[in-house]
Z-matrix of the N, CA and C atoms (Angstrom, degrees):
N
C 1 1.445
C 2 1.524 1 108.39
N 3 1.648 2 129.96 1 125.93
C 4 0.779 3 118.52 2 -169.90
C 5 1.792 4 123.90 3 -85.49
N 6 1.068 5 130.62 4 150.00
C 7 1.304 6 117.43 5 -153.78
C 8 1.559 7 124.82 6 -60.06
N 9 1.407 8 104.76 7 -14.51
C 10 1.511 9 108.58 8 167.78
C 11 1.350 10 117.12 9 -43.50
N 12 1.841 11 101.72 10 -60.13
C 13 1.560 12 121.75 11 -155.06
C 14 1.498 13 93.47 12 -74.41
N 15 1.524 14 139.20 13 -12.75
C 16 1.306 15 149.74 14 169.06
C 17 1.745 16 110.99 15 -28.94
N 18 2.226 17 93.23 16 -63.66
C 19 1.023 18 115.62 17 -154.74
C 20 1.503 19 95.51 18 -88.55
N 21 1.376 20 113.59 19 -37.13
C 22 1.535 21 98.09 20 176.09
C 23 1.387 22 109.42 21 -74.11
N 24 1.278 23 144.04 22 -21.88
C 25 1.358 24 120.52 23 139.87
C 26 1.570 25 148.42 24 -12.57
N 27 1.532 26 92.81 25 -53.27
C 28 1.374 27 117.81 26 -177.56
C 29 1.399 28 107.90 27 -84.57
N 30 1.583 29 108.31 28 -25.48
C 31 1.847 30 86.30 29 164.67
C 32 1.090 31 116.19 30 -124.65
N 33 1.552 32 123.23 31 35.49
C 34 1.387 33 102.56 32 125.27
C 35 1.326 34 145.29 33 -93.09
N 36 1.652 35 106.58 34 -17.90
C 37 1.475 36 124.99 35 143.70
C 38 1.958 37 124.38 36 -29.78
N 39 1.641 38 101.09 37 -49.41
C 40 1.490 39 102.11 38 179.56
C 41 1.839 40 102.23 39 -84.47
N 42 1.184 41 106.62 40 -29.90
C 43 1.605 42 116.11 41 -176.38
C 44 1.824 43 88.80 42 -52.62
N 45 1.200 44 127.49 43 -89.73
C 46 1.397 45 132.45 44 -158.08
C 47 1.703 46 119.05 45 -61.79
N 48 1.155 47 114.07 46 -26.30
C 49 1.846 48 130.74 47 139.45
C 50 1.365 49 85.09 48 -33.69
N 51 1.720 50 111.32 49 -120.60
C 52 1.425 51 97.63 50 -171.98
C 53 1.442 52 156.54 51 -40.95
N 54 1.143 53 106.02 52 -14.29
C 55 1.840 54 103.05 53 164.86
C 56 1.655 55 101.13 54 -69.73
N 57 1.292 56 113.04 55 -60.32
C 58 1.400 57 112.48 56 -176.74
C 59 1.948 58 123.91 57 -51.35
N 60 0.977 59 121.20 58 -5.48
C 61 0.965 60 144.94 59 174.02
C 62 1.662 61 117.95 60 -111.54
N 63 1.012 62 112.15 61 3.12
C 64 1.404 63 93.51 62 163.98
C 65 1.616 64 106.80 63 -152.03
N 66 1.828 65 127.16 64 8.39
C 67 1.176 66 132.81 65 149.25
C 68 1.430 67 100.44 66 -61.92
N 69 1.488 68 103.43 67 158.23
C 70 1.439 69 131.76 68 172.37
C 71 1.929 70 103.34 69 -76.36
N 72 1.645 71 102.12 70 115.42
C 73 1.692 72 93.35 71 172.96
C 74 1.076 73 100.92 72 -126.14
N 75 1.923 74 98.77 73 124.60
C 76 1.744 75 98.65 74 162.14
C 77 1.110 76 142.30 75 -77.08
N 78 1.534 77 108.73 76 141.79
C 79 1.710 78 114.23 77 -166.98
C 80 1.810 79 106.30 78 99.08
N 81 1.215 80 97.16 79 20.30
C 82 1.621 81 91.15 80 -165.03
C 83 1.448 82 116.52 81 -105.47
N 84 1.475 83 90.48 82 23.41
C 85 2.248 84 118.52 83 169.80
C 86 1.596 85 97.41 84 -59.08
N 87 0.871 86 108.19 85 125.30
C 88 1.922 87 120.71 86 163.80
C 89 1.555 88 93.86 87 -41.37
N 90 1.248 89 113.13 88 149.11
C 91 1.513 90 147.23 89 -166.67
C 92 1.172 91 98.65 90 -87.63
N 93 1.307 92 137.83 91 112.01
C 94 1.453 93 121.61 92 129.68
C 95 1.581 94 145.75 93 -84.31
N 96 1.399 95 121.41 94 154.33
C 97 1.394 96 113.12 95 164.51
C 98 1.720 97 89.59 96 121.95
N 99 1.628 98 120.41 97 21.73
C 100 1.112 99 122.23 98 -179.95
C 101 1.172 100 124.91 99 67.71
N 102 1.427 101 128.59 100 -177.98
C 103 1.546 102 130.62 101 -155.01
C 104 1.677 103 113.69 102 83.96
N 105 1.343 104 99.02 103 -178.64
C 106 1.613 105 97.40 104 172.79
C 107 2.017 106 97.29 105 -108.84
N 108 1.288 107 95.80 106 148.46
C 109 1.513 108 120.11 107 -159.85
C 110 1.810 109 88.46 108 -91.58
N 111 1.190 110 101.04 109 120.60
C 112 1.151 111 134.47 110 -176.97
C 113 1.907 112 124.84 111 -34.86
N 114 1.736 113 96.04 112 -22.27
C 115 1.367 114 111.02 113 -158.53
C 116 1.621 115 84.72 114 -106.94
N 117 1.581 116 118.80 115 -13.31
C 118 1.774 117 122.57 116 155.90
C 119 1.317 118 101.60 117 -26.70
N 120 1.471 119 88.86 118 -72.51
C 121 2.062 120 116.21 119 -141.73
C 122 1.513 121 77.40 120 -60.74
N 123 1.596 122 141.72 121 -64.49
C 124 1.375 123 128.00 122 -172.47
C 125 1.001 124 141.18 123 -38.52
N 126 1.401 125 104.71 124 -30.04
C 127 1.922 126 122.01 125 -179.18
C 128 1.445 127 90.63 126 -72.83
N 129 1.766 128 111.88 127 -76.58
C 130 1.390 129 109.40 128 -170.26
C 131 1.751 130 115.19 129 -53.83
N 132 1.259 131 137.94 130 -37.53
C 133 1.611 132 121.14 131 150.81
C 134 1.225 133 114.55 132 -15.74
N 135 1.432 134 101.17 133 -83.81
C 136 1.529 135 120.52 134 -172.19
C 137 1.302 136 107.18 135 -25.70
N 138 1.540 137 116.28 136 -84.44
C 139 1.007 138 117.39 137 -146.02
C 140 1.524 139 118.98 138 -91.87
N 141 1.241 140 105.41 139 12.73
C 142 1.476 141 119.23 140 160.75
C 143 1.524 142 109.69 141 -74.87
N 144 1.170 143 112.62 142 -50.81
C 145 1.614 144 147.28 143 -157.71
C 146 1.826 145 84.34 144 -57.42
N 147 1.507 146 107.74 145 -76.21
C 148 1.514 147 128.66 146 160.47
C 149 1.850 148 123.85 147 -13.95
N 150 1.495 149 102.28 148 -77.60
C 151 1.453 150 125.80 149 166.00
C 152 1.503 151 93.81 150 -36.91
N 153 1.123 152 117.41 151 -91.19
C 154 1.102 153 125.74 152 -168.08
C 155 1.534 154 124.35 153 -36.85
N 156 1.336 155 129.04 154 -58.09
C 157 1.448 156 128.15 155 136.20
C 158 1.377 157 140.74 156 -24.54
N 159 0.982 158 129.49 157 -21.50
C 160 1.516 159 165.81 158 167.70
C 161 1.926 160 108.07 159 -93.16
N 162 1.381 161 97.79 160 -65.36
C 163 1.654 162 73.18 161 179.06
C 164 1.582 163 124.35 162 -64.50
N 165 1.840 164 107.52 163 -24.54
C 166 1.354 165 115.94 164 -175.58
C 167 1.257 166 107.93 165 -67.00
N 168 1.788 167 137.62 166 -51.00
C 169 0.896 168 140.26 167 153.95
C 170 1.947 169 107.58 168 -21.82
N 171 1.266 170 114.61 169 -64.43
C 172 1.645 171 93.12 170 -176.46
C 173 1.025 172 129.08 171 -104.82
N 174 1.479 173 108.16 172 30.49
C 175 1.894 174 114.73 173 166.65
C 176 1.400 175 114.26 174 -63.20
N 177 1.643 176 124.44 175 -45.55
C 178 1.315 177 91.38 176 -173.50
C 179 1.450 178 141.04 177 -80.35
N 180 1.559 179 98.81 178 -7.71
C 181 1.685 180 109.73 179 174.01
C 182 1.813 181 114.10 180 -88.38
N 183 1.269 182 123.53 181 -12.99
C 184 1.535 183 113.72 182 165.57
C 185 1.141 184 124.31 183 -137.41
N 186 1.591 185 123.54 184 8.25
C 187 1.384 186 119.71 185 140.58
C 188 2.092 187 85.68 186 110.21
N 189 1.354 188 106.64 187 170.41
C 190 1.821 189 97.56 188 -165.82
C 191 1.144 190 116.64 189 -65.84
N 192 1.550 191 113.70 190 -45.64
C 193 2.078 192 107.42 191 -171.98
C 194 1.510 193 82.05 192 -52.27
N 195 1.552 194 136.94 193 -70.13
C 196 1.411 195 105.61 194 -159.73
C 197 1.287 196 116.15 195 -42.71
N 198 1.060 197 114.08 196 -46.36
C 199 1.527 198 105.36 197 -147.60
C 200 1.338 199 106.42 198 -73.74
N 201 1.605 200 119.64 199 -24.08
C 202 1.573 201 123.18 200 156.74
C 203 1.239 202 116.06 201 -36.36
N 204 1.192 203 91.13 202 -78.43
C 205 1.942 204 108.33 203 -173.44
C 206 1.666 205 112.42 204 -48.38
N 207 1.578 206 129.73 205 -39.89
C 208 1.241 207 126.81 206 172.35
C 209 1.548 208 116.60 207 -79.35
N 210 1.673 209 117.66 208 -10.93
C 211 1.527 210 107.72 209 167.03
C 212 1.841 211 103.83 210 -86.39
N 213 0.996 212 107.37 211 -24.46
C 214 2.374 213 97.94 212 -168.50
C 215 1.370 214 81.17 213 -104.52
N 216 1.512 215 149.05 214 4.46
C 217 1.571 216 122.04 215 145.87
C 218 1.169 217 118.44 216 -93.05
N 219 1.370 218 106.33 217 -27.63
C 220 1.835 219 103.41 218 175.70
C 221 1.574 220 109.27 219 -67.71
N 222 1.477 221 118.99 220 -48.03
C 223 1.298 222 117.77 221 -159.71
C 224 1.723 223 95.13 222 -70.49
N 225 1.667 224 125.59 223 -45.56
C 226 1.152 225 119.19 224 -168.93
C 227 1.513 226 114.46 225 -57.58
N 228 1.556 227 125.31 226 -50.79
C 229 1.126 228 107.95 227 -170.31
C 230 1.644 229 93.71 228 -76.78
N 231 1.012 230 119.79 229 -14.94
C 232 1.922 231 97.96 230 176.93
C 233 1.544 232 124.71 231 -46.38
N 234 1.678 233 103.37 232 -50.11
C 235 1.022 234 130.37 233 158.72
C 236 1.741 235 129.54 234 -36.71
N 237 1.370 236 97.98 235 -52.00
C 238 1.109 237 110.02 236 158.09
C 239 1.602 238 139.58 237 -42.96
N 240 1.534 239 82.14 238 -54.37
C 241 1.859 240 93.62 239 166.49
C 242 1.277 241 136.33 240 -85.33
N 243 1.253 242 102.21 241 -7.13
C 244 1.757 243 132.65 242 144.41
C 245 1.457 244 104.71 243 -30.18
N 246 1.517 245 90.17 244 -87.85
C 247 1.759 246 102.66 245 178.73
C 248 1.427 247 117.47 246 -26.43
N 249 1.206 248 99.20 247 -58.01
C 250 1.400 249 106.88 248 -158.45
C 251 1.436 250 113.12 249 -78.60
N 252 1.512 251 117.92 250 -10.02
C 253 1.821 252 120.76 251 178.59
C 254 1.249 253 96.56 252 -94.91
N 255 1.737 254 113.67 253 -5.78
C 256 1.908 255 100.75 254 -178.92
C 257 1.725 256 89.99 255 -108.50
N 258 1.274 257 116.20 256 9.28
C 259 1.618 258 96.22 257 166.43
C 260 2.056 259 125.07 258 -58.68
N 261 1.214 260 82.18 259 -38.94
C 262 1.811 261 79.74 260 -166.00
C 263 1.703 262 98.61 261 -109.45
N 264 1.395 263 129.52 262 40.43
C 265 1.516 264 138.08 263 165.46
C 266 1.298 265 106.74 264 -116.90
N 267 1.420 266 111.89 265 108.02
C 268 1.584 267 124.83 266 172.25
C 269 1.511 268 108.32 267 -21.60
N 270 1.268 269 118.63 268 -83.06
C 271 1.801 270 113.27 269 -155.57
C 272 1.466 271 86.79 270 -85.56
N 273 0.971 272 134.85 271 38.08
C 274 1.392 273 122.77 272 126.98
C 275 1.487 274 152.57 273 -120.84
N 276 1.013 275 147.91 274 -173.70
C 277 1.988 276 132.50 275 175.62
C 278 1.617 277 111.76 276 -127.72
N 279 0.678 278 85.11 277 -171.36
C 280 1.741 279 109.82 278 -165.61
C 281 1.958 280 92.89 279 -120.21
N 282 0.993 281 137.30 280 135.77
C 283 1.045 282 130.73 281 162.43
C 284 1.556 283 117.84 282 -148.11
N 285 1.266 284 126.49 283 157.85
C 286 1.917 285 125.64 284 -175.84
C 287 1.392 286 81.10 285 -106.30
N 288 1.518 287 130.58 286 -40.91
C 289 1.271 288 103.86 287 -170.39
C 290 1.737 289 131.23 288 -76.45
N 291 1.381 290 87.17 289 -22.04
C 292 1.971 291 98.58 290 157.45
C 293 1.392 292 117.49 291 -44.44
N 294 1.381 293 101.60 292 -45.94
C 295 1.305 294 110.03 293 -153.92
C 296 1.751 295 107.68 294 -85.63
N 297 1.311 296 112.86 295 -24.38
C 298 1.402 297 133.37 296 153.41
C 299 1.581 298 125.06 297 -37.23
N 300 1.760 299 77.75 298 -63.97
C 301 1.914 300 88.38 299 -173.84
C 302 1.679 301 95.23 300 -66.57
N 303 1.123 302 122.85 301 -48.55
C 304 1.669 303 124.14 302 -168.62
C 305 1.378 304 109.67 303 -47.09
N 306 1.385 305 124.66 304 -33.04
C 307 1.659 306 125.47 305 -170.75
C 308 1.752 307 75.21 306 -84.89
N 309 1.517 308 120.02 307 -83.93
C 310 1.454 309 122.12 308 -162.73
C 311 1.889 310 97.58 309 -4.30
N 312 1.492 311 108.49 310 -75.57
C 313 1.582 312 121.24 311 -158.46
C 314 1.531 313 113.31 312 -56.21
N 315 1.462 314 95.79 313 -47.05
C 316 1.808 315 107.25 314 153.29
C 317 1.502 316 132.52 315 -35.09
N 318 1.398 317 107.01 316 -42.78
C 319 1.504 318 113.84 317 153.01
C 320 1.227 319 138.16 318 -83.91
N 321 1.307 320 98.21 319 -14.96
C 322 1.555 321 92.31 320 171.90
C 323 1.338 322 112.95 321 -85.86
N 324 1.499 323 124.27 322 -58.00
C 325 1.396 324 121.44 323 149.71
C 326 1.786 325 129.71 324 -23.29
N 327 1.223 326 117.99 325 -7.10
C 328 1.041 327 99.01 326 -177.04
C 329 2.097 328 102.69 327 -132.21
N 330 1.261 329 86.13 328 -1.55
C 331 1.782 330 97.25 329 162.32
C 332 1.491 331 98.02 330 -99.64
N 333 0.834 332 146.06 331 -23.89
C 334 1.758 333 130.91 332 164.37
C 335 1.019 334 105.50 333 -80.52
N 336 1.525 335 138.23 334 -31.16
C 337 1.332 336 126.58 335 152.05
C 338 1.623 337 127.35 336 -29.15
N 339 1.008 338 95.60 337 -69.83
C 340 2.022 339 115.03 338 174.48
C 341 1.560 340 99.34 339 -57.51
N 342 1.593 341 124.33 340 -30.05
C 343 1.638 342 108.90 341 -168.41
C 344 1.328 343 89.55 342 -74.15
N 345 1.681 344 114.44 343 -43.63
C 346 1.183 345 88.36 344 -157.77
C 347 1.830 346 127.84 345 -94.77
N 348 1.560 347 92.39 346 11.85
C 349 1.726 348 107.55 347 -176.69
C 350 2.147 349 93.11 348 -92.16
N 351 0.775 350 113.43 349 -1.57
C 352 1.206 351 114.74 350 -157.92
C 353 1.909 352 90.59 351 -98.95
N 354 1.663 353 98.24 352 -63.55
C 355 1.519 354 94.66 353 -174.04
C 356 1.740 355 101.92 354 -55.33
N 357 1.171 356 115.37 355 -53.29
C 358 1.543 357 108.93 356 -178.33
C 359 1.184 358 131.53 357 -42.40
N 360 1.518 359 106.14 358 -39.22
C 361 1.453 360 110.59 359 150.97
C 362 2.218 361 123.17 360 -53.54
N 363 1.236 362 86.78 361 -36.20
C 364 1.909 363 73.66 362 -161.73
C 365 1.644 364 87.68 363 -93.03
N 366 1.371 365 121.61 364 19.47
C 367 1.861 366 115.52 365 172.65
C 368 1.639 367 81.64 366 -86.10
N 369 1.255 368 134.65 367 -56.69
C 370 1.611 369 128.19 368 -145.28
C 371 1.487 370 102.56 369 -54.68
């Protein structure tokens, strides 16, 4: 994929993150009766999904720890500013634990990144 289509990757990945995050979704009351609440598993999707798009986008100009480290910092503070544009919008919240799961997914996405830029490397 050539590195353009990388970056337009990456924003449509952050493009649909944010719409979905700051439309009104019904049914989207915290869960009770235990388990993990459904809009969890979404953050961490997301922002794995994200990370990961983002680090692939900058593997080929600084090699994988970069490209690690610039997908779970890009996606985290993205995430971050998420939070903070749904602070003052009615049907939505402000949360630390959003912002938690978003780095969490950020890392995971961006260590399967490296597994899998790594094996591709030792196939050549």
């Amino acid at each position: 994929m050539r590195r353009t289509n990388r970056w337009i990757a990456v924003a449509v990945v952050a493009a649909a993150i944010l719409v979905v995050s700051m439309i009104p979704i019904p049914g989207s009351v915290p869960e009770e009766g235990g388990g993990i609440p459904t809009s969890l598993l979404f953050h961490f999707v997301g922002y794995a999904a994200l990370a990961g798009t983002v680090g692939h986008a900058a593997f080929p100009a600084g090699g994988r720890l970069r490209a690690l480290l610039t997908g779970v910092c890009g996606a985290s503070v993205y995430g971050a500013l998420i939070e903070c544009l749904q602070y003052p919008v009615p049907y939505r919240s402000f949360s630390i634990l959003d912002m938690a799961t978003n780095a969490a997914g950020a890392t995971l996405g961006a260590v399967v990144l490296l597994g899998a830029l790594a094996l591709s490397e030792h196939r050549r």
